[in-house]
C-alpha positions as CSV (number, residue, x, y, z in Angstrom):
1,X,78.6,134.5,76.0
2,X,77.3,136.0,79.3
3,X,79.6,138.1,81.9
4,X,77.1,138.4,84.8
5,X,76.4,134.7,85.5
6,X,78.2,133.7,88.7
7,X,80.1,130.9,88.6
8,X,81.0,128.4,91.6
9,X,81.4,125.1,93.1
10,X,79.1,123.6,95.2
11,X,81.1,123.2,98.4
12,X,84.7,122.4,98.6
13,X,84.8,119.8,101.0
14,X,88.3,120.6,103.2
15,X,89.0,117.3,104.7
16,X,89.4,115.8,101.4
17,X,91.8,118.6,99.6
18,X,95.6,119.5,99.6
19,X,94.9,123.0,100.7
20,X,98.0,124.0,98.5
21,X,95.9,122.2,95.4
22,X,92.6,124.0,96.0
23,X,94.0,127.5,96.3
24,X,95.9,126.7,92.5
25,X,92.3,125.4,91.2
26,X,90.4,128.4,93.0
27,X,93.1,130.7,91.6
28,X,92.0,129.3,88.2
29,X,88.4,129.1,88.0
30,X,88.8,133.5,89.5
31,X,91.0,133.9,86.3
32,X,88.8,132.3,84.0
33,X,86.0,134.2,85.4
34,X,87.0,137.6,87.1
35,X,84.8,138.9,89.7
36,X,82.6,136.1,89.2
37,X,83.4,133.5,91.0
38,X,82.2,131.9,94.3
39,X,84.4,129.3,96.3
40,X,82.1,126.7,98.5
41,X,84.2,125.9,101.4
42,X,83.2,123.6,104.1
43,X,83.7,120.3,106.0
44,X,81.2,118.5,104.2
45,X,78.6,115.7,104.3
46,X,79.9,113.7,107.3
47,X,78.5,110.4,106.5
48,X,80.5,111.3,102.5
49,X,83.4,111.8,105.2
50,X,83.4,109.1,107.1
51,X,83.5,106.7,103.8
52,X,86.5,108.4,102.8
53,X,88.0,107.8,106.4
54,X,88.6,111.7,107.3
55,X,85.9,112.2,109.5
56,X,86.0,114.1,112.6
57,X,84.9,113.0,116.3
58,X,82.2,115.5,116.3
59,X,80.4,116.6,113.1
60,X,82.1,120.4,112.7
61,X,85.3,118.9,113.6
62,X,88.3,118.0,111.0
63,X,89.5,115.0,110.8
């Protein structure tokens, strides 16, 4: 088993997450892998945004 691969999620697209929920699962995955892990945060794909009905007026805007 390594200890120097980083570990991380693509991107965490915000619009579509219970802020409370991510920061428990980010929590998590930095427990499992201290010091290692790499949260992807961002607004994400806006066409993926606009089929789940969250997407903002302009494309770096939240819904």
């Amino acid at each position: 088993m390594t200890e120097r691969v980083r570990v991380g999620i693509g991107l965490l697209p915000v619009p579509l997450r219970n802020v409370t929920q991510a920061a428990m699962e980010i929590a998590t995955i930095d427990r499992l892998f201290p010091g290692r892990f790499v949260a992807g945060i961002g607004h994400g794909v806006q066409t993926w945004m606009e089929q789940a009905g969250v997407a903002g007026a302009r494309s770096l805007a939240a819904g």
